[in-house]
mmCIF file of the C-alpha atoms, coordinates in Angstrom:
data_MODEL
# 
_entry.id   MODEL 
# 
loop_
_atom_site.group_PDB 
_atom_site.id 
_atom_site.type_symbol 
_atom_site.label_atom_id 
_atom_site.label_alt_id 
_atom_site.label_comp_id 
_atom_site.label_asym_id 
_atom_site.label_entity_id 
_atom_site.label_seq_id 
_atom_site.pdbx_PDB_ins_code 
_atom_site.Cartn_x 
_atom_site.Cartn_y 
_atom_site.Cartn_z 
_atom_site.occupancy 
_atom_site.B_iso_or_equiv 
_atom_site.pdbx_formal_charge 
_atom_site.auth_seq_id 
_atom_site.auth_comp_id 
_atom_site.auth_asym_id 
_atom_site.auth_atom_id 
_atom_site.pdbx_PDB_model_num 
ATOM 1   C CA . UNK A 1 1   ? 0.000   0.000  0.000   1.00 0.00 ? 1   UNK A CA 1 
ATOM 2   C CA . UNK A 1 2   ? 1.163   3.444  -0.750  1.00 0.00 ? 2   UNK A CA 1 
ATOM 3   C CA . UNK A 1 3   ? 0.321   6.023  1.709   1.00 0.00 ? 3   UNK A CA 1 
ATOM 4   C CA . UNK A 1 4   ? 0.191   9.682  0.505   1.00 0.00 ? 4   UNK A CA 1 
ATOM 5   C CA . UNK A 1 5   ? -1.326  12.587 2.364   1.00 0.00 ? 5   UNK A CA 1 
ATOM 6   C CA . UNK A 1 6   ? -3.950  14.578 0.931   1.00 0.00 ? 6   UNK A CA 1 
ATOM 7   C CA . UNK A 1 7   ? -3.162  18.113 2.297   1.00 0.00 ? 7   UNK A CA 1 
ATOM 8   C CA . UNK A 1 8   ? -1.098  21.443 1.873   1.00 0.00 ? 8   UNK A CA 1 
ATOM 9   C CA . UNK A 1 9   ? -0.891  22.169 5.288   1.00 0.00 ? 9   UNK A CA 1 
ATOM 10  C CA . UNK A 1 10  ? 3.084   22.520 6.556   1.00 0.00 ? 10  UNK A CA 1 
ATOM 11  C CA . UNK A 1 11  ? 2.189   21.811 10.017  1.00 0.00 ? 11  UNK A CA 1 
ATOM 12  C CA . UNK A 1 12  ? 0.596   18.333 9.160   1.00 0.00 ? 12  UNK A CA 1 
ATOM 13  C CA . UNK A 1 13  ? 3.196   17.543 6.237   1.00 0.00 ? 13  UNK A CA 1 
ATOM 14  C CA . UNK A 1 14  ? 6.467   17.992 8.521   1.00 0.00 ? 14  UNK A CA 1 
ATOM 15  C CA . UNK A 1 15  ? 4.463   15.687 11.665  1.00 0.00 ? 15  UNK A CA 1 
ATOM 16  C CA . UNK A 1 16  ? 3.221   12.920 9.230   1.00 0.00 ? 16  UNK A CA 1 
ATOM 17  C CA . UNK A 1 17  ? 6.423   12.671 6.922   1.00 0.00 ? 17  UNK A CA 1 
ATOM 18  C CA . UNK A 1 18  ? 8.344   12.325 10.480  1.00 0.00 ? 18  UNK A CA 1 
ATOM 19  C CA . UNK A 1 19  ? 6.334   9.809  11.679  1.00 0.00 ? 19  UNK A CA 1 
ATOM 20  C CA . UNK A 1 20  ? 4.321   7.948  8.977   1.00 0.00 ? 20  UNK A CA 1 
ATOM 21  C CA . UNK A 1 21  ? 6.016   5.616  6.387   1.00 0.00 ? 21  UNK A CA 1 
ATOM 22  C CA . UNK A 1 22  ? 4.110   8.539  3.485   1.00 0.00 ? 22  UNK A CA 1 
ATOM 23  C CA . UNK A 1 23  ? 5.351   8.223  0.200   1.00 0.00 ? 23  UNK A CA 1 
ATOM 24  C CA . UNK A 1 24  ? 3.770   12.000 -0.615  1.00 0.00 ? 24  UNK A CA 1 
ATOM 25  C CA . UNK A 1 25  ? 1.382   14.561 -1.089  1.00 0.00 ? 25  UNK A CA 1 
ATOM 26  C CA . UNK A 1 26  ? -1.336  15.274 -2.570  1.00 0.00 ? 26  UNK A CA 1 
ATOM 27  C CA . UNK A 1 27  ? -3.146  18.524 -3.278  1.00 0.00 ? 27  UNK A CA 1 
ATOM 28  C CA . UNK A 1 28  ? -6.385  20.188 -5.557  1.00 0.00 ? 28  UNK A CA 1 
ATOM 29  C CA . UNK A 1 29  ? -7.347  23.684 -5.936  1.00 0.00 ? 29  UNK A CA 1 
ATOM 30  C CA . UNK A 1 30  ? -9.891  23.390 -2.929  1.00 0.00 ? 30  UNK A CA 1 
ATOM 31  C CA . UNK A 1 31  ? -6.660  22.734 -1.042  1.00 0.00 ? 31  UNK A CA 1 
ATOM 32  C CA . UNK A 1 32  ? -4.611  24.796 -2.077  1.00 0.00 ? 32  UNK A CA 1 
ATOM 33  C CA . UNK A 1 33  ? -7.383  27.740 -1.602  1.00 0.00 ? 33  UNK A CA 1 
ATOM 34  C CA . UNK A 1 34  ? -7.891  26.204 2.171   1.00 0.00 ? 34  UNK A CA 1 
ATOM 35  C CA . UNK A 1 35  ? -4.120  27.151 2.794   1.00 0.00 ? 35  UNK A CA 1 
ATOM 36  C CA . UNK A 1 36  ? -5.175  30.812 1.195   1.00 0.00 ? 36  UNK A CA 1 
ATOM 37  C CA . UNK A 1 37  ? -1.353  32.020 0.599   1.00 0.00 ? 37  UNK A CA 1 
ATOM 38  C CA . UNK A 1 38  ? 0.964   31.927 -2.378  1.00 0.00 ? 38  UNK A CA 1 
ATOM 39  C CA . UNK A 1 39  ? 0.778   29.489 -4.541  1.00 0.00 ? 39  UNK A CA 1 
ATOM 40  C CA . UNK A 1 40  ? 4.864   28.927 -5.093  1.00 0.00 ? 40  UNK A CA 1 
ATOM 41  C CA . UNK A 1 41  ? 6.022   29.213 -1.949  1.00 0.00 ? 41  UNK A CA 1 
ATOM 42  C CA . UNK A 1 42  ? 3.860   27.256 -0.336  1.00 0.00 ? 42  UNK A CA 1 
ATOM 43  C CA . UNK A 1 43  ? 4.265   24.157 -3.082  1.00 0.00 ? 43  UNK A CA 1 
ATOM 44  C CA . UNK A 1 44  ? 8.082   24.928 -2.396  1.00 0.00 ? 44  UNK A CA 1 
ATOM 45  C CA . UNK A 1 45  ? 7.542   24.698 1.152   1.00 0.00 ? 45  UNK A CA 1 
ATOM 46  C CA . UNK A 1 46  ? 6.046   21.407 0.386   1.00 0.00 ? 46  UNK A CA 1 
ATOM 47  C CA . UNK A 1 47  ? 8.526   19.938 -1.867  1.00 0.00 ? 47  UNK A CA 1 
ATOM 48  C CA . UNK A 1 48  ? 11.511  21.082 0.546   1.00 0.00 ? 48  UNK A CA 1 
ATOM 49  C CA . UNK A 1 49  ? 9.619   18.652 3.780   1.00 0.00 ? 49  UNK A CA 1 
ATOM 50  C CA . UNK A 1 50  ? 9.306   15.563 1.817   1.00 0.00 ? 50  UNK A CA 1 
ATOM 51  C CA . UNK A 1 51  ? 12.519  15.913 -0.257  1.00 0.00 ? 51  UNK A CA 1 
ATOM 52  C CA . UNK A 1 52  ? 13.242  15.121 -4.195  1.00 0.00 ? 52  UNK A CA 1 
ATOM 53  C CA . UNK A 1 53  ? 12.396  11.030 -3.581  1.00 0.00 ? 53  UNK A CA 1 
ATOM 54  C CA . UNK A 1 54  ? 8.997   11.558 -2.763  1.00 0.00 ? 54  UNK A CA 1 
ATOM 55  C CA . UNK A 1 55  ? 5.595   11.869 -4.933  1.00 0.00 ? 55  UNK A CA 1 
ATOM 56  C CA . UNK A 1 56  ? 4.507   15.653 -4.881  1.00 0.00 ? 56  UNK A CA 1 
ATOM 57  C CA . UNK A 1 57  ? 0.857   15.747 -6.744  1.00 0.00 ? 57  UNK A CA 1 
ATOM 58  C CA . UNK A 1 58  ? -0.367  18.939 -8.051  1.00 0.00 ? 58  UNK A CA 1 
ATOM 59  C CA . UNK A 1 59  ? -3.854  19.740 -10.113 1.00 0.00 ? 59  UNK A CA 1 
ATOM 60  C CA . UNK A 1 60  ? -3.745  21.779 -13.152 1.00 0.00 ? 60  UNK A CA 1 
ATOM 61  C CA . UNK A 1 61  ? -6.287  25.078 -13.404 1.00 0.00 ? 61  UNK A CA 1 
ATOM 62  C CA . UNK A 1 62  ? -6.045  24.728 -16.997 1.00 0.00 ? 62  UNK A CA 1 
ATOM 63  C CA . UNK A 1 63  ? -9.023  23.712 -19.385 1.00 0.00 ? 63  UNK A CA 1 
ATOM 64  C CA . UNK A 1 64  ? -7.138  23.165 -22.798 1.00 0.00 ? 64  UNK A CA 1 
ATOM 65  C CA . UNK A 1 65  ? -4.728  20.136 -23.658 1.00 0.00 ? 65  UNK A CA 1 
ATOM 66  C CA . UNK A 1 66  ? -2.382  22.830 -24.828 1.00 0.00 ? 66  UNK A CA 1 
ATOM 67  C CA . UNK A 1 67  ? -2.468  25.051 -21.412 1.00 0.00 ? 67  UNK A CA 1 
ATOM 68  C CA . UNK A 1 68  ? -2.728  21.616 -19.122 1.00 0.00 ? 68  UNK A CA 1 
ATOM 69  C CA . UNK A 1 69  ? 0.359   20.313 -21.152 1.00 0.00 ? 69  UNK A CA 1 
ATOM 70  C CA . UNK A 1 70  ? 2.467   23.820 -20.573 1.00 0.00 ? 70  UNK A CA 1 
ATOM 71  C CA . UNK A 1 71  ? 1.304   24.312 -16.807 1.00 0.00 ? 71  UNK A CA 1 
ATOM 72  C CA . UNK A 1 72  ? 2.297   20.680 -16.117 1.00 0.00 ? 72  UNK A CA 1 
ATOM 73  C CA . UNK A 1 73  ? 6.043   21.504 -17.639 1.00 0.00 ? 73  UNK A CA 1 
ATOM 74  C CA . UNK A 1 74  ? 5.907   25.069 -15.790 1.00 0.00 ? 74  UNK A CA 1 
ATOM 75  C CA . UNK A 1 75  ? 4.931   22.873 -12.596 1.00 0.00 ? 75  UNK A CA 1 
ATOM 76  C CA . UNK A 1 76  ? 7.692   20.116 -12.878 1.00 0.00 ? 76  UNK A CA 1 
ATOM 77  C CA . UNK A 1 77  ? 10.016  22.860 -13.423 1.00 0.00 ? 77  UNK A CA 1 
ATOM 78  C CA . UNK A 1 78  ? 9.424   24.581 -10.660 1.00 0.00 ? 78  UNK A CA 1 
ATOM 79  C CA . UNK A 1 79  ? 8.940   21.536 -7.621  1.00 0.00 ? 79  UNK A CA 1 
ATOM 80  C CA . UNK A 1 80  ? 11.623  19.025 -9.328  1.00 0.00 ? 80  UNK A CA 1 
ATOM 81  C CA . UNK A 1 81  ? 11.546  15.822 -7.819  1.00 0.00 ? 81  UNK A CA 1 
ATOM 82  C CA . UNK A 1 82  ? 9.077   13.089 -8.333  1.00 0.00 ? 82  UNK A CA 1 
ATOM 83  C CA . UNK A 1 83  ? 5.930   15.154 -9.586  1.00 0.00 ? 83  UNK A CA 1 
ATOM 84  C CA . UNK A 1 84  ? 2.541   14.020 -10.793 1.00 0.00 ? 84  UNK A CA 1 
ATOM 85  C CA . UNK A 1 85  ? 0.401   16.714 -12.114 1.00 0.00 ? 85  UNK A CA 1 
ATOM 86  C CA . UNK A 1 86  ? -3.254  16.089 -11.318 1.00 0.00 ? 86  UNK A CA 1 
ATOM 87  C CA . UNK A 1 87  ? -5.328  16.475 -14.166 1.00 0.00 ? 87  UNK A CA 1 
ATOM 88  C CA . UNK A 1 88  ? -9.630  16.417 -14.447 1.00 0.00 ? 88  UNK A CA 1 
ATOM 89  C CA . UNK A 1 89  ? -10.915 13.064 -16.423 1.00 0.00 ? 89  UNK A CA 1 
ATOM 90  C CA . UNK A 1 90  ? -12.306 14.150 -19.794 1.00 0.00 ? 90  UNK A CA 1 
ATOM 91  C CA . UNK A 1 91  ? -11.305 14.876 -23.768 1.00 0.00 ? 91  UNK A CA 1 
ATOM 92  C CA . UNK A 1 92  ? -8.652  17.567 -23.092 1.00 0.00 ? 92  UNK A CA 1 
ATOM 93  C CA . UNK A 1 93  ? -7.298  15.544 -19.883 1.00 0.00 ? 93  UNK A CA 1 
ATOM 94  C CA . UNK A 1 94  ? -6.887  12.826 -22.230 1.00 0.00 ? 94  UNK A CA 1 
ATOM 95  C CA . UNK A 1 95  ? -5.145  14.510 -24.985 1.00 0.00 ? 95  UNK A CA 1 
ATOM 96  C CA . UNK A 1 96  ? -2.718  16.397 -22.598 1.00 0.00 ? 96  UNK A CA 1 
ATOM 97  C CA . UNK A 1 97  ? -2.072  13.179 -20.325 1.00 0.00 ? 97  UNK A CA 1 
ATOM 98  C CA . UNK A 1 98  ? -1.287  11.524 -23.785 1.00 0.00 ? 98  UNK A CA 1 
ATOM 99  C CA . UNK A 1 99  ? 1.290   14.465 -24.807 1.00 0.00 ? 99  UNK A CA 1 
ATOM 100 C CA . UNK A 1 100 ? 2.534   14.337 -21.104 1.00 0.00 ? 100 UNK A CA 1 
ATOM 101 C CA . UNK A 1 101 ? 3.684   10.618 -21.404 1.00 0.00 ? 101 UNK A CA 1 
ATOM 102 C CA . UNK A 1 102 ? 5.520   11.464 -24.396 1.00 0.00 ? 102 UNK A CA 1 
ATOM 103 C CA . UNK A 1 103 ? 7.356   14.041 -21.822 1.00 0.00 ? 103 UNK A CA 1 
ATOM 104 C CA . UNK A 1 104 ? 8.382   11.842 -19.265 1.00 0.00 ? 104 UNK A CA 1 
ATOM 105 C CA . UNK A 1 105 ? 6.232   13.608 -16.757 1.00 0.00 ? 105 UNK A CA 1 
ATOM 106 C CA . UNK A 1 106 ? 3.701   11.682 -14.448 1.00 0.00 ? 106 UNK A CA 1 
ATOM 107 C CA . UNK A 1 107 ? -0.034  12.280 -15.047 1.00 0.00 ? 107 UNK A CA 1 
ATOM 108 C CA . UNK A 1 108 ? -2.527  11.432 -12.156 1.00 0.00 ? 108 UNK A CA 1 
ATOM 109 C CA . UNK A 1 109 ? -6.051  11.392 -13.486 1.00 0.00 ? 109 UNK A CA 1 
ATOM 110 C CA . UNK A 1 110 ? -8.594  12.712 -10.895 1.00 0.00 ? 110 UNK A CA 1 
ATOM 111 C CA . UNK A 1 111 ? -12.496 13.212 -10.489 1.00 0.00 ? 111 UNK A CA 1 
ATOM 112 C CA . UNK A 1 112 ? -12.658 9.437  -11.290 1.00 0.00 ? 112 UNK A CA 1 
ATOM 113 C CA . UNK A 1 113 ? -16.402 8.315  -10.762 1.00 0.00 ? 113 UNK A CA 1 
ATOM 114 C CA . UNK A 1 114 ? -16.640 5.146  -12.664 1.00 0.00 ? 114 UNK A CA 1 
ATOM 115 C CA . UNK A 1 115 ? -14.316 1.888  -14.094 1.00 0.00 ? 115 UNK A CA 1 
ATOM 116 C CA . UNK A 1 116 ? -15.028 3.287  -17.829 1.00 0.00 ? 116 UNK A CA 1 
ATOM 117 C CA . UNK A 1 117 ? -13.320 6.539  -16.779 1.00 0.00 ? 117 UNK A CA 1 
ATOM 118 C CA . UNK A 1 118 ? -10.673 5.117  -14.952 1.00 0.00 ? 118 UNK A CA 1 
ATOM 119 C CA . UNK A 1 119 ? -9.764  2.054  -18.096 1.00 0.00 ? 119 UNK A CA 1 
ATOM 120 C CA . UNK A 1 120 ? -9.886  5.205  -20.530 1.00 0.00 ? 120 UNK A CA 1 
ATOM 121 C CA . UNK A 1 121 ? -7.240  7.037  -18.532 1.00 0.00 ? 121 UNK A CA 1 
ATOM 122 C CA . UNK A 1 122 ? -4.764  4.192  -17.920 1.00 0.00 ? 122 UNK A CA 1 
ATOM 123 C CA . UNK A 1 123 ? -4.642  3.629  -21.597 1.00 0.00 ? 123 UNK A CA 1 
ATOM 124 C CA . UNK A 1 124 ? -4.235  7.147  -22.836 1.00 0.00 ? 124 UNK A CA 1 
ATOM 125 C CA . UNK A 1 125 ? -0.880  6.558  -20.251 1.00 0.00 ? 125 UNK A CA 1 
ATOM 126 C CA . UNK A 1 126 ? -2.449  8.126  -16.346 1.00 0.00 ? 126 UNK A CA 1 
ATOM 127 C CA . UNK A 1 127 ? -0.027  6.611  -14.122 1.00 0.00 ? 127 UNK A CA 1 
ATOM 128 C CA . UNK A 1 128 ? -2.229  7.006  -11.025 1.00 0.00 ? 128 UNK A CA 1 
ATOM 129 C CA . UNK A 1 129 ? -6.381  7.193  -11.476 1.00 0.00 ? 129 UNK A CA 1 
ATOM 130 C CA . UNK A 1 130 ? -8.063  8.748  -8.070  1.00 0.00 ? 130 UNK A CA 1 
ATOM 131 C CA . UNK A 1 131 ? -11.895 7.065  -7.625  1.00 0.00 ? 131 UNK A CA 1 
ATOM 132 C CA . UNK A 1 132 ? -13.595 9.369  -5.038  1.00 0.00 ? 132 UNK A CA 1 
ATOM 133 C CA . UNK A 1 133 ? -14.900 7.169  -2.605  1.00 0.00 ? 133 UNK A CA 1 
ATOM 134 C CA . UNK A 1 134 ? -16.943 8.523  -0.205  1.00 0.00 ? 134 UNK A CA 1 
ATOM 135 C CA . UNK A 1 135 ? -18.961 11.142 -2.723  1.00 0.00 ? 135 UNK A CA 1 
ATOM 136 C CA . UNK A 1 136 ? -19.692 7.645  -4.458  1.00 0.00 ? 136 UNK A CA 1 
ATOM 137 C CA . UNK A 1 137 ? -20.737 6.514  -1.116  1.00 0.00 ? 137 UNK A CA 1 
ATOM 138 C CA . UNK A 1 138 ? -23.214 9.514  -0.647  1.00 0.00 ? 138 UNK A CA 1 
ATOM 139 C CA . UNK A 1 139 ? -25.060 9.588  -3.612  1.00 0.00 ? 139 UNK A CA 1 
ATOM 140 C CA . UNK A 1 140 ? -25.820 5.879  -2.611  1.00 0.00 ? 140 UNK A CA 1 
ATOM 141 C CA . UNK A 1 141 ? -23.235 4.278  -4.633  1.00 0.00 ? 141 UNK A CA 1 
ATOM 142 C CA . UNK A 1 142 ? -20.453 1.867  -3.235  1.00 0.00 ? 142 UNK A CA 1 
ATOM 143 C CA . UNK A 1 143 ? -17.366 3.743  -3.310  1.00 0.00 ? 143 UNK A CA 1 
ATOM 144 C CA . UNK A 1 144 ? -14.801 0.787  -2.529  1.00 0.00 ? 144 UNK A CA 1 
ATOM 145 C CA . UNK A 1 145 ? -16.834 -1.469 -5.458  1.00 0.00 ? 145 UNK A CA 1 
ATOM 146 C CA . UNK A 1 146 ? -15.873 0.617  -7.722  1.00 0.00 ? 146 UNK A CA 1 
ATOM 147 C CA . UNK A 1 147 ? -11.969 0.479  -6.768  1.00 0.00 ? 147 UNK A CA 1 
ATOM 148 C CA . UNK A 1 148 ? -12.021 -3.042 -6.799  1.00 0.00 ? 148 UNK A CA 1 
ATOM 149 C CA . UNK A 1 149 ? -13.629 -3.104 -10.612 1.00 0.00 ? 149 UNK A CA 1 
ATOM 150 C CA . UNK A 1 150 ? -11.068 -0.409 -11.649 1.00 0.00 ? 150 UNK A CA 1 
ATOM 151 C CA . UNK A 1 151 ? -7.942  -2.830 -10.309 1.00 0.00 ? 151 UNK A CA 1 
ATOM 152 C CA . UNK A 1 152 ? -9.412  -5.893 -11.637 1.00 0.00 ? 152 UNK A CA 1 
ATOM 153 C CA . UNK A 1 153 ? -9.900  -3.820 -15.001 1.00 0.00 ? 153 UNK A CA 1 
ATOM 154 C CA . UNK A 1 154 ? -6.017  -2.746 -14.713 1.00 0.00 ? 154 UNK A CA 1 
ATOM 155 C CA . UNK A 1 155 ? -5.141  -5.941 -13.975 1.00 0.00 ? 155 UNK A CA 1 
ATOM 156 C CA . UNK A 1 156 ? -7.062  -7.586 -16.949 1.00 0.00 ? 156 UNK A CA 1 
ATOM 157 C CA . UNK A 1 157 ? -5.098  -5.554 -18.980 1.00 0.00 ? 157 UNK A CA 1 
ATOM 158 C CA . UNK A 1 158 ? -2.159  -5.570 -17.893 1.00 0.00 ? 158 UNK A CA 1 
ATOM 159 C CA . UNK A 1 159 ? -2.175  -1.709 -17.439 1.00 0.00 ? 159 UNK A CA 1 
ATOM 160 C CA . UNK A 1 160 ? 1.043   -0.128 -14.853 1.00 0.00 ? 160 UNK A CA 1 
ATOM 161 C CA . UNK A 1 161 ? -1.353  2.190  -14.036 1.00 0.00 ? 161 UNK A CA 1 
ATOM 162 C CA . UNK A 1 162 ? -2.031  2.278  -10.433 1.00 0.00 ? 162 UNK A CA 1 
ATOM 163 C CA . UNK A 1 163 ? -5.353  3.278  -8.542  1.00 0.00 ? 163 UNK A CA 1 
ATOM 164 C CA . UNK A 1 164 ? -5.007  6.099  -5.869  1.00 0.00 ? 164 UNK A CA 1 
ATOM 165 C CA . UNK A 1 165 ? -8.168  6.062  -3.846  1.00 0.00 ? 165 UNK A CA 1 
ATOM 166 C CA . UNK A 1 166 ? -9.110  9.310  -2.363  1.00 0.00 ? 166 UNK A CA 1 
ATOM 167 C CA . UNK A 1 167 ? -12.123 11.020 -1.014  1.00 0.00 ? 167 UNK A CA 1 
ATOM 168 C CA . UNK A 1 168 ? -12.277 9.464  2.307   1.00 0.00 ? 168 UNK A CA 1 
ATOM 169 C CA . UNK A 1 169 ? -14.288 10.190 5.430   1.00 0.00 ? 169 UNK A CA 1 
ATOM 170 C CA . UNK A 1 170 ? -13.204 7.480  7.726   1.00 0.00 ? 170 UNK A CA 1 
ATOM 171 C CA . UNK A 1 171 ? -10.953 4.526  8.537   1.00 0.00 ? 171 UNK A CA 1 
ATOM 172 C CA . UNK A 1 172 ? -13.280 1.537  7.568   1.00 0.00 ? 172 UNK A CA 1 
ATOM 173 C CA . UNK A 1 173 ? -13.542 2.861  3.807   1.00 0.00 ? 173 UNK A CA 1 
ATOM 174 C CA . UNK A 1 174 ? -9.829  2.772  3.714   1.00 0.00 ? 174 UNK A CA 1 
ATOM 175 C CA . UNK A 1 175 ? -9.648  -0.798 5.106   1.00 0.00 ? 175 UNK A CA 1 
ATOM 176 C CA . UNK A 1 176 ? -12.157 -1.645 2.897   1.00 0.00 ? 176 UNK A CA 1 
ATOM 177 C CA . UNK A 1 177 ? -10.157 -0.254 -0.119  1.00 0.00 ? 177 UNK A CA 1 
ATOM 178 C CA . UNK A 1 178 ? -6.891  -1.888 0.912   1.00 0.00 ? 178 UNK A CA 1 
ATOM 179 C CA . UNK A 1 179 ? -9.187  -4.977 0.864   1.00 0.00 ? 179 UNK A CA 1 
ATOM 180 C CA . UNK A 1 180 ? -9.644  -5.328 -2.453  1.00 0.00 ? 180 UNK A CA 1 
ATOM 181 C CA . UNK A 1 181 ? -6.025  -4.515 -3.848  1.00 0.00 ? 181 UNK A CA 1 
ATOM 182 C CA . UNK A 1 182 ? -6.349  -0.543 -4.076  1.00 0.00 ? 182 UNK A CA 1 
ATOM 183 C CA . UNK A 1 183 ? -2.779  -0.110 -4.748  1.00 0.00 ? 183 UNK A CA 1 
ATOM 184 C CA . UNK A 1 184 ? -2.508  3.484  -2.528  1.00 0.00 ? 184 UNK A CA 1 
ATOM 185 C CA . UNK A 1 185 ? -4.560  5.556  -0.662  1.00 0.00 ? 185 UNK A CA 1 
ATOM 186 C CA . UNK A 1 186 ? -4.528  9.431  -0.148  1.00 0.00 ? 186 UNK A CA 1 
ATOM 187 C CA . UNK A 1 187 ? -6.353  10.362 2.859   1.00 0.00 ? 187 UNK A CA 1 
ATOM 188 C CA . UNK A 1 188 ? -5.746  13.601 5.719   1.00 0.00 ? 188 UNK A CA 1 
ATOM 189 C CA . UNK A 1 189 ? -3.725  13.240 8.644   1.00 0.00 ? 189 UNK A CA 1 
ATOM 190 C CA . UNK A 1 190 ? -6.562  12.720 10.865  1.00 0.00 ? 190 UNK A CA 1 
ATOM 191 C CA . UNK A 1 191 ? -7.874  9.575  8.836   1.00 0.00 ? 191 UNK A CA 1 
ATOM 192 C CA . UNK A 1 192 ? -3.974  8.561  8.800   1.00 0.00 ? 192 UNK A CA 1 
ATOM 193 C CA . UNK A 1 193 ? -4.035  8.831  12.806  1.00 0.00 ? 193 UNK A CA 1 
ATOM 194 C CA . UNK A 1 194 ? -7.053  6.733  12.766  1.00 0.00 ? 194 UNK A CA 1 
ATOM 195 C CA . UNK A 1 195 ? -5.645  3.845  10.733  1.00 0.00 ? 195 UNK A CA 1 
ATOM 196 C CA . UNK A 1 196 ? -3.198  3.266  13.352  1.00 0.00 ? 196 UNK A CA 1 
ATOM 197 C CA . UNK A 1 197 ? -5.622  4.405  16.721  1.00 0.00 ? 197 UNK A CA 1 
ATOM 198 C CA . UNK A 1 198 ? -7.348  1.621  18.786  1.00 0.00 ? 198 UNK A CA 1 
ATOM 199 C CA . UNK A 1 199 ? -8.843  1.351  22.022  1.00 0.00 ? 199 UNK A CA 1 
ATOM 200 C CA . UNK A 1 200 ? -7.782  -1.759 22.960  1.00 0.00 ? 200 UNK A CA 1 
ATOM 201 C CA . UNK A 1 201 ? -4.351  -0.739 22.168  1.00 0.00 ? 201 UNK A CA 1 
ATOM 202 C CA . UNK A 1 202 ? -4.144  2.426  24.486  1.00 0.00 ? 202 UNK A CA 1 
ATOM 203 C CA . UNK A 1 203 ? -5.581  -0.214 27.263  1.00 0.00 ? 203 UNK A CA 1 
ATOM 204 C CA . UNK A 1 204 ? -2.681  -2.547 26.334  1.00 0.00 ? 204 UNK A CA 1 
ATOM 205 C CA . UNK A 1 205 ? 0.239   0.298  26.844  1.00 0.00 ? 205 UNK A CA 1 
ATOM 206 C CA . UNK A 1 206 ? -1.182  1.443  29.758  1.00 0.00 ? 206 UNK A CA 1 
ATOM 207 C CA . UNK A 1 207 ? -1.147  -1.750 31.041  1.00 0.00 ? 207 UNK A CA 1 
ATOM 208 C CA . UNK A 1 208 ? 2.376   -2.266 30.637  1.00 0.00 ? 208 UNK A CA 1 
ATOM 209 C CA . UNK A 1 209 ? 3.039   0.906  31.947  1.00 0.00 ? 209 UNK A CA 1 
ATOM 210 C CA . UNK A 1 210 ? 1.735   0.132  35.275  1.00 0.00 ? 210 UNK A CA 1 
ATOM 211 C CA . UNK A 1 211 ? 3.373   -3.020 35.615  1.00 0.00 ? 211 UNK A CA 1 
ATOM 212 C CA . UNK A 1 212 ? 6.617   -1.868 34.612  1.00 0.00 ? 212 UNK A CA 1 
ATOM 213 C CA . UNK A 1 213 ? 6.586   1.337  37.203  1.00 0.00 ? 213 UNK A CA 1 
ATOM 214 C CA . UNK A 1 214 ? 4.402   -1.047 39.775  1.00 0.00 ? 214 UNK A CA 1 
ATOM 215 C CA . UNK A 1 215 ? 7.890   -2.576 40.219  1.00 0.00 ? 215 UNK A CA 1 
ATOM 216 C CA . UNK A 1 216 ? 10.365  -0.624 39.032  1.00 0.00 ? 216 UNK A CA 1 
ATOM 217 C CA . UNK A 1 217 ? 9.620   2.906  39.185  1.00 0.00 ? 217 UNK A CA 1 
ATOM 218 C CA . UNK A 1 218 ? 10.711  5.261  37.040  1.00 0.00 ? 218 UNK A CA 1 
ATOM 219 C CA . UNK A 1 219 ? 13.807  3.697  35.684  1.00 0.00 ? 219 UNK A CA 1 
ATOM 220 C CA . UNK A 1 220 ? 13.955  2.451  32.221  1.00 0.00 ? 220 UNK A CA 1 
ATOM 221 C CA . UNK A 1 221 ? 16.287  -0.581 30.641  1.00 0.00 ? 221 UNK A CA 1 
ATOM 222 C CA . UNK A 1 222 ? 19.158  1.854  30.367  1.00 0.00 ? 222 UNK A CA 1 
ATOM 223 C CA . UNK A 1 223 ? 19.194  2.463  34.117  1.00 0.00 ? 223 UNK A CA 1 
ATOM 224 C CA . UNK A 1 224 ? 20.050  -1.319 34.615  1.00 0.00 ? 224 UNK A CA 1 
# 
């Protein structure tokens, strides 16, 4: 599974990249807006926490296959590194993620709703395809279904193209995704925190706790 964290706020970046095994970030222009600051820096800011090796994600604001193709270069040029540029399913995303592959520079195809959408990307070259899971969920559809027809499509085909599941609104949904072979994830830091939170497990280290200083105090091993 490939963890990657779905934010573009510094504070969460530096304490997750520390302390999570993340292999990068994502962001969209709703998240970029949420941050409300410049747009450089801030990407920058990002690129500089989670270094050259790791996946940096940005969406295009551009409309035209042309303007998508010439932001995405702009982009790459700017963050370095291992970049994806994000780009809206439909005919110009297509065209431009087709040019892009030509480029050498990595295409993730987003606003994925069903397998047709996601099949069409891989083969016009999308490296990543994002299925949004929970708004399938609430319009009574079954977000983690679909991720498990869009890898068995990919894997019918053969396709490298790998599905990045996103949208999420709790830990179950990402279980449930991880389930059926969703090959990574891109969820907030809370939802990350959750994946790794459980009751039974703060009972657990609290129980050690009190044996250990029930006998020993406050020394630890190295005191021996």
């Amino acid at each position: 599974m490939i963890y990657i964290l779905d934010t573009a706020n510094l504070a969460a970046i530096k304490h997750c990249n520390e302390f999570y095994p993340l292999s990068g970030v994502t962001t969209n222009p709703s998240i970029i807006a949420k941050a409300n600051t410049d747009f450089w820096p801030l990407v920058e800011e990002i690129r500089a926490i989670i270094g050259p090796d790791k996946m940096l994600h940005i969406q295009t604001t551009q409309k035209n296959a042309e303007d998508i193709v010439a932001e995405a270069k702009l982009i790459k040029e700017r963050v370095g590194g291992e970049f994806y540029v994000k780009i809206p399913i439909g005919e110009e995303g297509l065209k431009a993620t087709m040019q892009l592959k030509k480029l050498g520079i990595g295409v993730t195809m987003t606003a994925i709703f069903t397998p047709t959408q996601a099949l069409m990307a891989a083969m016009a070259g999308a490296d990543f395809v994002a299925p949004y899971v929970n708004r399938l969920d609430n319009i009574i559809g079954d977000g983690c279904e679909v991720v498990a027809e869009i890898v068995s499509q990919l894997e019918n085909y053969g396709s490298p193209c790998k599905v990045l599941a996103a949208s999420f609104k709790n830990a179950e949904q990402v279980h449930k995704c991880a389930s059926v072979g969703c090959h990574s994830v891109t969820v907030t830091d809370d939802i990350l925190k959750m994946l790794i939170s459980h009751p039974m497990t703060d009972a657990a280290i609290a129980g050690f706790d009190k044996d250990w200083h029930g006998v020993y105090g406050d020394k630890t091993i190295k005191d021996f």
